[in-house]
Every structure is written in structure tokens, then in C-alpha cells.
C-alpha positions as CSV (number, residue, x, y, z in Angstrom):
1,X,53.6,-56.4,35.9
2,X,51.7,-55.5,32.9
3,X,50.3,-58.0,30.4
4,X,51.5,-57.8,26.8
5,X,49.9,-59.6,24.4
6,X,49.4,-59.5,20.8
7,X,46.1,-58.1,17.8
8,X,44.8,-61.6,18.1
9,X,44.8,-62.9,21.8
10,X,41.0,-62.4,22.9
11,X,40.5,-59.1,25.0
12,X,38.6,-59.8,28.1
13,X,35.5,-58.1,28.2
14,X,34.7,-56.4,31.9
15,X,31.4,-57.2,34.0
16,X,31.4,-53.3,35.5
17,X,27.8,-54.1,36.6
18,X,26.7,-53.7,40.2
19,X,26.5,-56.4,42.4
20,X,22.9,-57.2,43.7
21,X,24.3,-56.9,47.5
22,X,25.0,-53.5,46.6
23,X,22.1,-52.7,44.7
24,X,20.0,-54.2,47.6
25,X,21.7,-51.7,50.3
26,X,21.2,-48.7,48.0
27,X,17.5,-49.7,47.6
28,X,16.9,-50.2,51.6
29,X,18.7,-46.4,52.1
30,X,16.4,-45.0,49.4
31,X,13.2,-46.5,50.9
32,X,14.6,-45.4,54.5
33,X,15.2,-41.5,53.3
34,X,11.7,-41.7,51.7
35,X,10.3,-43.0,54.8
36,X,12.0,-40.6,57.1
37,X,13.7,-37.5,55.7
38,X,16.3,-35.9,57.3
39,X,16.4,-37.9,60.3
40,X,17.9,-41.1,58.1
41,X,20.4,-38.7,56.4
42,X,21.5,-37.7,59.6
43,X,21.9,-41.7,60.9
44,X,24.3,-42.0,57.6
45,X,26.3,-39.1,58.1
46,X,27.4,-40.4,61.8
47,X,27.2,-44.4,60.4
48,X,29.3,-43.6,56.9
49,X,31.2,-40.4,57.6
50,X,31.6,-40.5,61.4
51,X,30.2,-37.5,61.1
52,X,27.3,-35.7,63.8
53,X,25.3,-33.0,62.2
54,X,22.9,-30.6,63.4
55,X,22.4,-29.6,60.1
56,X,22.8,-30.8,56.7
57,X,22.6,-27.5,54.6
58,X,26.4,-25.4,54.4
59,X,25.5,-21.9,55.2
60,X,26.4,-18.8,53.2
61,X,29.0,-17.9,55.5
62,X,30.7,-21.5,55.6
63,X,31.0,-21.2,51.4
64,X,32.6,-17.8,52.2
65,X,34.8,-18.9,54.7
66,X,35.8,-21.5,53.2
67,X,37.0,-19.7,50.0
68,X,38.9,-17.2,52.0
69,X,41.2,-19.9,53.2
70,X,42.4,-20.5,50.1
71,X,45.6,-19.5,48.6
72,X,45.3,-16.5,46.6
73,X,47.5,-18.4,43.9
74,X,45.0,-21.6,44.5
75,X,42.1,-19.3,43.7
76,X,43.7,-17.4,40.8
77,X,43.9,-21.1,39.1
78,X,40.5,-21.6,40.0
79,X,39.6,-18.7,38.2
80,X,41.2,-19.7,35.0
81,X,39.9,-23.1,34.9
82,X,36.4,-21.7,35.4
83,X,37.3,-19.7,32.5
84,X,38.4,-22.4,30.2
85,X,35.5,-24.6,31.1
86,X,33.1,-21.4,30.5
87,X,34.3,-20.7,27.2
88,X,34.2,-23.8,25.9
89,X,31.0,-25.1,27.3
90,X,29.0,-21.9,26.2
91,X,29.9,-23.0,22.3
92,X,27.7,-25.7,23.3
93,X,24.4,-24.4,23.9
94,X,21.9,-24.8,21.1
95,X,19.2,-21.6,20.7
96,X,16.3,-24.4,18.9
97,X,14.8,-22.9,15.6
98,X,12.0,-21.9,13.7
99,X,10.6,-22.9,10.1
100,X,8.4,-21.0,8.2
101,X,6.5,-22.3,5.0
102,X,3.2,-21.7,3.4
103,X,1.0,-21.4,6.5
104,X,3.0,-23.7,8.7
105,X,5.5,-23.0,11.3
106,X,7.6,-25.3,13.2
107,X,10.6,-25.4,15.4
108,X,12.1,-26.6,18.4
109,X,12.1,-24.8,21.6
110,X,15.1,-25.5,24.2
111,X,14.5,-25.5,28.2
112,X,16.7,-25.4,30.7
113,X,16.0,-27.8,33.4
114,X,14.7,-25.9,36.0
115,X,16.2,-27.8,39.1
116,X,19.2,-30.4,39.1
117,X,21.1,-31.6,41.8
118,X,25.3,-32.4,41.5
119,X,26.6,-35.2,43.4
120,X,30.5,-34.1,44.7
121,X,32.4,-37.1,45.7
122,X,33.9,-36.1,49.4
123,X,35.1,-37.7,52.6
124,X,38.7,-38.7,52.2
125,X,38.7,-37.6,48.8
126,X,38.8,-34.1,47.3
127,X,37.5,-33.1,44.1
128,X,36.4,-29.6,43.0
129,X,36.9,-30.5,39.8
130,X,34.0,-32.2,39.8
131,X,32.3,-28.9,41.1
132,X,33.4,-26.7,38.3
133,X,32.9,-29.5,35.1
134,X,29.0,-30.5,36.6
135,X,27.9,-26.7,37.7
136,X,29.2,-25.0,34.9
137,X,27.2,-26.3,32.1
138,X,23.9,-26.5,34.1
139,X,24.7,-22.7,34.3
140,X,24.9,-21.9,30.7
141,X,22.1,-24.8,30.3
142,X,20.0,-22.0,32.8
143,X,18.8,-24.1,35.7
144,X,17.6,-21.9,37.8
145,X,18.3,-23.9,40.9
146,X,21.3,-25.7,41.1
147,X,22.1,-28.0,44.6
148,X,25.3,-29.7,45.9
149,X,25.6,-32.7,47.9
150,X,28.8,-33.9,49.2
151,X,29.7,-36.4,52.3
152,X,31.1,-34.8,55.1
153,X,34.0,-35.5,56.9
154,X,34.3,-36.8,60.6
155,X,34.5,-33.5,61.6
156,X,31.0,-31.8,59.9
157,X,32.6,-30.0,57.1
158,X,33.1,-30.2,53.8
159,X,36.4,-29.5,52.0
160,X,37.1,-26.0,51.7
161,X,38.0,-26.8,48.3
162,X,35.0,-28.1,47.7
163,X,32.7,-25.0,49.2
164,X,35.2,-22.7,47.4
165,X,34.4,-23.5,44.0
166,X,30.2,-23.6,44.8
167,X,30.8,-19.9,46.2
168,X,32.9,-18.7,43.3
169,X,29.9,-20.2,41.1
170,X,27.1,-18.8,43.3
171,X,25.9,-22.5,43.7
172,X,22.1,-21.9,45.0
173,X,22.4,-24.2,48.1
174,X,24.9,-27.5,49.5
175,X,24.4,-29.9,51.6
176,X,26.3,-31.8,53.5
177,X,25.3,-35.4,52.5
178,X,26.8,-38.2,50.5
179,X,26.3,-41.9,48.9
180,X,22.9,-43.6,48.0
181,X,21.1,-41.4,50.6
182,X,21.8,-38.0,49.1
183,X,20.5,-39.2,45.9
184,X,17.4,-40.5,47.4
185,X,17.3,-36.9,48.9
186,X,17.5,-35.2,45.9
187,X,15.1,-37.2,44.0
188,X,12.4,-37.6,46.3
189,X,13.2,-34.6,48.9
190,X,13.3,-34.6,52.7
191,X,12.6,-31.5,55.1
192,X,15.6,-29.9,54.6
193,X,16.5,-30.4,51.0
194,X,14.2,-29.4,47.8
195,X,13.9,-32.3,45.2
196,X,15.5,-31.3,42.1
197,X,14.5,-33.1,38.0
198,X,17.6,-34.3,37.0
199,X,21.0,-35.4,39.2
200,X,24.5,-35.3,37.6
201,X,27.8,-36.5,38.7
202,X,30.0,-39.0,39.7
203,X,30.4,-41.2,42.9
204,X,31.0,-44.9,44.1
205,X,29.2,-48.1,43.3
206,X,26.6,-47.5,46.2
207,X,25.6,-43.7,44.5
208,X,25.6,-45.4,41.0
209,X,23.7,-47.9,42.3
210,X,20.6,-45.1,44.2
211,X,21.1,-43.4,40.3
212,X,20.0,-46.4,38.7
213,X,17.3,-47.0,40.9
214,X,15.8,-43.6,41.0
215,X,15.9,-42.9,37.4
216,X,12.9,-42.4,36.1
217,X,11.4,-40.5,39.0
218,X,14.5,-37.9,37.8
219,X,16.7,-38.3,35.3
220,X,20.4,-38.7,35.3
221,X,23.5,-38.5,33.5
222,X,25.0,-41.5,33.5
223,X,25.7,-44.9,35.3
224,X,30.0,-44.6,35.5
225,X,32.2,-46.8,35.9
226,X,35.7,-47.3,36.8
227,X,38.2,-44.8,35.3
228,X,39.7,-46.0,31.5
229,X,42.6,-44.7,29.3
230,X,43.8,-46.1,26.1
231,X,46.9,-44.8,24.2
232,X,47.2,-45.6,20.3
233,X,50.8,-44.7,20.2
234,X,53.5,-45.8,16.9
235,X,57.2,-45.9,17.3
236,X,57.7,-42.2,17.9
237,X,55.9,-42.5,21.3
238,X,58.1,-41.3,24.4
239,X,57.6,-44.4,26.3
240,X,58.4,-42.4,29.7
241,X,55.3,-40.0,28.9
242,X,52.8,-43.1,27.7
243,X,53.7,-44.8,31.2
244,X,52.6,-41.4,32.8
245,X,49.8,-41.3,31.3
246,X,48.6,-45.2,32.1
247,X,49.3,-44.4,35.9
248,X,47.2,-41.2,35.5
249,X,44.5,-43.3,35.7
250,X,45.8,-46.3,37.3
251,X,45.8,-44.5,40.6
252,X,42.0,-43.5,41.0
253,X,41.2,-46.8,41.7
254,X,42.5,-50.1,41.6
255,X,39.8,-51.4,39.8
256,X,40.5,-48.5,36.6
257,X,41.8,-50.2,33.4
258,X,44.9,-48.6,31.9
259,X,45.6,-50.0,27.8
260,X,48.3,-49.4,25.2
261,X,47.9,-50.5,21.4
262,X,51.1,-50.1,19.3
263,X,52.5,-50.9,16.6
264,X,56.4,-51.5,18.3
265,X,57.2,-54.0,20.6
266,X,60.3,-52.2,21.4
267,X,57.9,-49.3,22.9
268,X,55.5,-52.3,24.4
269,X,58.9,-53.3,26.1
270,X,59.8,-50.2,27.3
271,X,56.9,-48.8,28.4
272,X,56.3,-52.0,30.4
273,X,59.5,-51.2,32.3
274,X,58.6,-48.1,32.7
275,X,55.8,-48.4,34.4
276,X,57.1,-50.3,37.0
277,X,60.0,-47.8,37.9
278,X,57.7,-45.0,37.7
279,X,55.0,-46.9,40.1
280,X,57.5,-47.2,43.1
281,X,57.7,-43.8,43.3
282,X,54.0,-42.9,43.8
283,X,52.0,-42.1,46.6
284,X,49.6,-44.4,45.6
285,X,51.9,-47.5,44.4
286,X,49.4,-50.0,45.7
287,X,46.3,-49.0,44.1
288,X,48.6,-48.4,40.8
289,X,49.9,-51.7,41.4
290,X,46.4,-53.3,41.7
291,X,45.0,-51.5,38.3
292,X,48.5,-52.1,36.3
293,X,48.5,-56.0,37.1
294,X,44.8,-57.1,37.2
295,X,43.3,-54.5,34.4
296,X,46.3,-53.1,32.6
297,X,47.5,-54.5,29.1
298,X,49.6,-53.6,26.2
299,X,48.7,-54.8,22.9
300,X,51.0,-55.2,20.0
301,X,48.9,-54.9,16.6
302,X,50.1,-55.1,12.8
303,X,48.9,-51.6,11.7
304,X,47.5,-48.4,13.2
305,X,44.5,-49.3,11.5
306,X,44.3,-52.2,13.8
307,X,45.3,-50.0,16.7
308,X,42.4,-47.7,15.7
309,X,39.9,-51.2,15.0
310,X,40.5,-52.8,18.8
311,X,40.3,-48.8,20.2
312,X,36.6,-48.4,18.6
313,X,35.6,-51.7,19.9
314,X,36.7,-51.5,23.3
315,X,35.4,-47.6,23.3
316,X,37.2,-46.1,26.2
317,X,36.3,-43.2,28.1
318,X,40.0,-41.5,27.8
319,X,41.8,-41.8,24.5
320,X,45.1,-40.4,23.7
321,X,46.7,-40.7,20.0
322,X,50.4,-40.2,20.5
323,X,51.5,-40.8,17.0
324,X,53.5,-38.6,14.2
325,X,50.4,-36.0,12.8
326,X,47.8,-37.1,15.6
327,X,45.2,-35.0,14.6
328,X,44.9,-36.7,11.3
329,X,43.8,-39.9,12.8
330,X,40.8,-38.1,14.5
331,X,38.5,-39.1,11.2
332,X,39.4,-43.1,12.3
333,X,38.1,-42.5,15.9
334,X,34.3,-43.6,15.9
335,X,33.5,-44.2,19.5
336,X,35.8,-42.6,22.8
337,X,34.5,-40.3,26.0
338,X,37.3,-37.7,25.2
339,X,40.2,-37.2,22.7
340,X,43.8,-36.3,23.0
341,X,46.2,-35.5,20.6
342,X,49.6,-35.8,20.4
343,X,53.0,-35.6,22.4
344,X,51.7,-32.4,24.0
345,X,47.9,-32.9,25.4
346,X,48.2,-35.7,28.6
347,X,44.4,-36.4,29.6
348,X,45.5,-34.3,32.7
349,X,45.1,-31.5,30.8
350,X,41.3,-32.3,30.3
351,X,40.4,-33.3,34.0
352,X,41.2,-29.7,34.9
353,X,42.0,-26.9,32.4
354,X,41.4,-27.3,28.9
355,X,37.6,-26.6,29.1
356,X,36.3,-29.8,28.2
357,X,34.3,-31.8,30.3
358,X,35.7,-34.7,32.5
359,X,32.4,-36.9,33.5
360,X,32.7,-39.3,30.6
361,X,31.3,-42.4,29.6
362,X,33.1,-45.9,30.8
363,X,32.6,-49.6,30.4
364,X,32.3,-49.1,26.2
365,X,29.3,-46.8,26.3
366,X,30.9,-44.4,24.5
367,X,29.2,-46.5,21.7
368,X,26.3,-44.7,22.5
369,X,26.7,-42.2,25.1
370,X,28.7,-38.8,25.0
371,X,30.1,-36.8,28.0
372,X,28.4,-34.4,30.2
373,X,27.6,-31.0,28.5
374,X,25.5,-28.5,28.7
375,X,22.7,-30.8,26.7
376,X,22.6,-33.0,29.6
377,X,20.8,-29.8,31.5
378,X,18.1,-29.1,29.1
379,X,15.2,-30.6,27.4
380,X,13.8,-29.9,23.7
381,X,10.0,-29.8,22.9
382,X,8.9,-29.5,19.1
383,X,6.3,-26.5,18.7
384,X,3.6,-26.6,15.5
385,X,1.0,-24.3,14.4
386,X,-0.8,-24.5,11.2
387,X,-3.5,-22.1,9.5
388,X,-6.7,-22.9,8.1
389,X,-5.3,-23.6,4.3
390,X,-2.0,-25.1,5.4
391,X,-4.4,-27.6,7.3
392,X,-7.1,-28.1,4.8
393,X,-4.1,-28.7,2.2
394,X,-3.1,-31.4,4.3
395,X,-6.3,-33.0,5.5
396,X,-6.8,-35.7,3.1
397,X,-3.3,-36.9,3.5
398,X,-3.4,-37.1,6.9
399,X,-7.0,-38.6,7.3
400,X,-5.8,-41.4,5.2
401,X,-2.9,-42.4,7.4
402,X,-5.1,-41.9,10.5
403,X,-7.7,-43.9,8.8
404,X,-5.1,-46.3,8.0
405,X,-4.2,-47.2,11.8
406,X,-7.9,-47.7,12.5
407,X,-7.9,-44.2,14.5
408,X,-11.0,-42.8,13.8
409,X,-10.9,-40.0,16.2
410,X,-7.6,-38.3,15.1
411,X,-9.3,-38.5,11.7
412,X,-12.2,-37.1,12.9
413,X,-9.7,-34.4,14.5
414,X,-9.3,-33.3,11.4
415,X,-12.1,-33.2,10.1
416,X,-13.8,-31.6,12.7
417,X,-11.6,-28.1,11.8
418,X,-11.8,-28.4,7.9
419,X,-14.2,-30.9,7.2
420,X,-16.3,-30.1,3.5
């Protein structure tokens, strides 16, 4: 059962860091793919995924295949999503600028990164999503090449879920490939798959773990963590719809943590009993069960402003305000992966449809870290050119400061161009 406590009982903080077993296995895999290519990836697939390949890239025909098994009425909501998420994600993309002034210009030119790679969980589990909220914005970013990984299952394939999505997007090439070794593949290449600048999505410990380790030779987006909601919610929360929403996220894993801060202990009550009736109905009662009992807590606070104080602290990656005039409250919300407001907008609705992006920050990074967009896929360089009196105007100022820091040279730099 859920733990209820009040504004003043200590919050326990969560250790989401990797363990150094795991960190050890991931760096042994990457050192193994760098050493032998395809052959390792290969040894993984039939070691991991019971799977024996003869070759790890999905052909054109497979992605094709695959979407034509689909339900029409599957791929006609497939098609709206990818609207959704397209609309929204293009408001995103930033042109740079120029300044012009007396001689000078200056301004900030935006690149696409020209080849990232997507991580796609697989195996047992099944998420396009993921698909369709990592390869849309590196589209709109413009990468020109965009690659797929995802585990197989024991049979070879890939979920045709999965290869739908990456042909309805034109995905430039998959392979079949998951865990620490397709990110060591992606970063440092093998014989069959191209090494890409910058790798994006999510996956379990042992890929967050090859993410860490690798960064630097390419970038990444982030290092997540287990799955978080937290509901702010007052007495006018439906306590039915708040328990929904905890067990959203309580079954993705049983390590996700699911919080409630409110202002009535008769909803604390309720929603408490609540969850447990809703729980033994679930597919996935035992891995709810697990996140509900060991991570799950409902916090009883004074105020809303309190609600809104432990909410910032604890910075979670899903936050859902269900309180009379929701959207009024967005001002008080300094750090959260995603917002949703009111009776109406369940976090659901932001996994899949609305257009906004799903990889968030977890583990209170939000404090510093913002979900996946199409800024993740691009990279900004300043530009500068000066003429001969815009330089000579600003020689003696900057041969002082150069002077200054004992670097003769940049002085000289100067001089060298407009010197009297």
C-alpha cells in the first residue's frame, strides 16, 4: 500500500545511479564491438535476444512489409500522431540571426547534425512511440542521415510496429541491434553500420550505462532514469482519475516512482484506496504493486504553495496540476520534464498524441535539463566579420584587454591588421 505522510516528514532522496557491475559490462561490450565489429553484435543478438542473424540491417522491403500488416485503422492513428508531433515540433526550430551595426556583423548560424542515431527499446517490449517522438524532430532539426537500432526478437525481426513507423518516416536505415552494443555501434561504427554524431533515446540501465561511456566521442541526449509522475491535486481532484494516473506510470517499471501532494487528506484517503482496487485489475499488477509500495507516496501539505514548493524540489519528469483553474498555477512551476493541466489532459495524452515530446528528464534533472526537441539535433556556431574602421575603432580596447591577460600575440593580432 501506499505511503502517506505529511509536508514535514523527510522525502527520501533516490540513488538512480548505475551500479559499477553494470557500468563494467557495458564498458567490456563497448571495447568488444570496437575490437570486432559486426561479428560481436552478432554474439549479442543470439546471447541477449536469442536471436541468429545473418544480417543486422532491416531491408527496404521488411519496413514495407511490415507496415502493410498493419491495421488500416492502426495506421490512420499513426498518421495523426505523426501529425501532432509535426506541428508542434516544427514551432520549435530556431532560423539563428544576423546583426548589423557600423561595420560589424554578427549572428548565429544553426546546423543540423548531420548524422544521429535513435535507440528503440525492443525485444518483449513494443514502443513506436519512441520512433515517432526521437525521429521527428531530428527531421525538422535536418539530419541528413537518420539510423535506427532496435533488439530483435528470438525470431530475427523487429516489431512490425516498430518498422512501420521508420517507413512511414523514410528512416534512412535500421538495424537490428540493441543494448550497450548497438550504442558502441553507433558511436564508433562496425562493418555494417555507419557511425552517426549524436545518439538519442531511451533504453535500460545497460544502454544508459554504453551512453555515458561513449559521450564525448558523440553526444547524447540524456542519461534517464526510471519513469516519474507527480500530481499537485486540491480537494476538487477526482480521486478515481489521480489513481489512474499514478498507475500510468507505476506499470513501466517497478522501480518508477509515482507521488501525490494535496492539500485534503480525504482525497489522500481515497486515492490510497483507490489505487489498490484499480491495481488488481491490471495486467501488470505486480510490477504496479512493486512501484506503488516501494516508490509511491502521497503527501499531505498545508497550502498549494507547499504542494507547488516540494514539486520544484523534487523536479519530476511528469507533472500533472489537477486543481480548480490549473493553468493559473503554470507561473509557480519552476522545474518539471512536462506539464499537464487539469481534469482533462492525463500524461497519456502526451506519450502519444498531443505533439509534445515524451523523452523527458528523470531523477530531478529537470533542474537543469529539458526534454528532447528538435534543439537536441542541431548545433549553433556564432559568425563575425568586421571591416577595417569597425576594427580600427575597436583596436585600442581590445589590445588592452589582450595585453591585460599577458597575451601578446592576440594583441599583436590586432595590430598586425590596423596597427598606426
Amino acid at each position: 500500500m501506499i505511503k502517506i505522510i505529511n509536508q514535514d516528514t523527510l522525502i527520501p532522496k533516490r540513488d538512480d545511479s548505475i551500479s559499477d557491475k553494470i557500468e563494467n559490462i557495458a564498458k567490456d561490450i563497448i571495447k568488444d564491438v570496437r575490437a570486432r565489429g559486426d561479428e560481436a553484435l552478432f554474439e549479442y543478438a543470439q546471447k541477449f535476444d536469442g536471436a541468429r542473424l545473418e544480417t543486422l540491417v532491416v531491408s527496404k522491403i521488411e519496413l514495407e512489409q511490415a507496415y502493410n500488416r498493419l491495421l488500416s485503422d492502426y495506421k490512420d492513428m499513426l498518421k495523426r500522431c505523426i501529425n501532432n508531433i509535426s506541428e508542434f515540433h516544427s514551432k520549435q526550430k530556431d532560423k539563428g540571426f544576423i546583426v548589423e551595426k557600423d561595420g560589424i556583423l554578427l549572428g548565429q548560424k544553426v546546423t543540423a547534425i548531420e548524422k544521429v542515431g535513435i535507440y528503440v527499446p525492443g525485444g518483449q517490449a513494443v514502443y513506436p512511440s519512441t520512433v515517432l517522438m526521437n525521429v521527428i524532430p531530428a527531421q525538422i532539426a535536418g539530419c541528413s542521415h537518420i539510423s535506427v537500432v532496435s533488439p530483435p526478437r528470438a525470431d530475427g525481426t523487429i516489431a512490425d510496429e516498430i518498422l512501420a513507423c521508420c517507413y512511414m518516416l523514410n528512416v534512412n536505415v535500421v538495424y537490428k541491434t540493441g543494448g550497450a552494443g548497438a550504442i558502441a555501434a553507433l558511436a564508433f561504427g562496425t562493418e555494417s553500420i555507419q557511425p552517426v554524431y549524436k545518439i538519442t533515446g531511451p533504453g535500460n540501465a545497460y544502454v544508459a550505462a554504453a551512453k555515458k561511456q561513449v559521450f564525448g566521442t558523440v553526444g547524447i541526449d540524456m542519461i534517464a532514469g526510471p519513469s516519474e509522475i507527480l500530481v499537485i491535486a486540491d480537494e476538487s481532484a477526482d480521486a478515481k482519475i489521480v489513481a489512474s494516473d499514478l498507475l500510468s506510470q507505476a506499470e513501466h517499471d517497478a522501480m518508477a516512482r509515482c507521488i501525490l501532494t494535496t492539500t485534503s487528506e480525504k482525497l489522500a484517503e481515497e486515492v490510497s484506496k483507490e489505487l489498490e482496487i484499480q491495481m488488481a485489475y491490471l495486467p501488470k499488477e505486480n510490477i504496479c504493486r512493486m512501484s506503488i509500495d516501494n516508490n509511491g507516496l502521497i503527501i499531505i501539505c498545508d497550502t498549494l504553495n507547499k504542494c507547488f514548493e516540494i514539486s520544484n524540489d523534487l523536479a519530476p519528469e511528469h507533472l500533472e496540476i489537477m486543481v480548480q483553474d490549473a493553468i493559473s498555477y503554470l507561473p509557480k512551476i519552476k522545474n518539471a520534464g512536462s506539464i499537464f493541466l487539469g481534469r482533462y489532459t492525463p500524461e497519456a495524452i502526451g506519450d502519444y498524441y498531443a505533439g509534445v515530446n515524451h523523452t523527458l528528464p528523470t531523477n530531478s534533472t529537470a533542474k537543469f535539463s529539458s526534454a528532447l526537441s528538435v534543439e537536441t539535433f542541431v548545433k549553433k556556431s556564432t559568425f563575425v566579420s568586421y571591416t577595417e574602421e569597425a576594427l580600427r575603432e575597436a583596436k585600442d580596447d581590445v589590445v588592452l584587454f589582450a595585453m591585460s591577460e599577458g597575451l601578446d600575440a592576440h594583441a599583436k593580432s590586432v595590430l598586425s591588421r590596423v596597427g598606426d
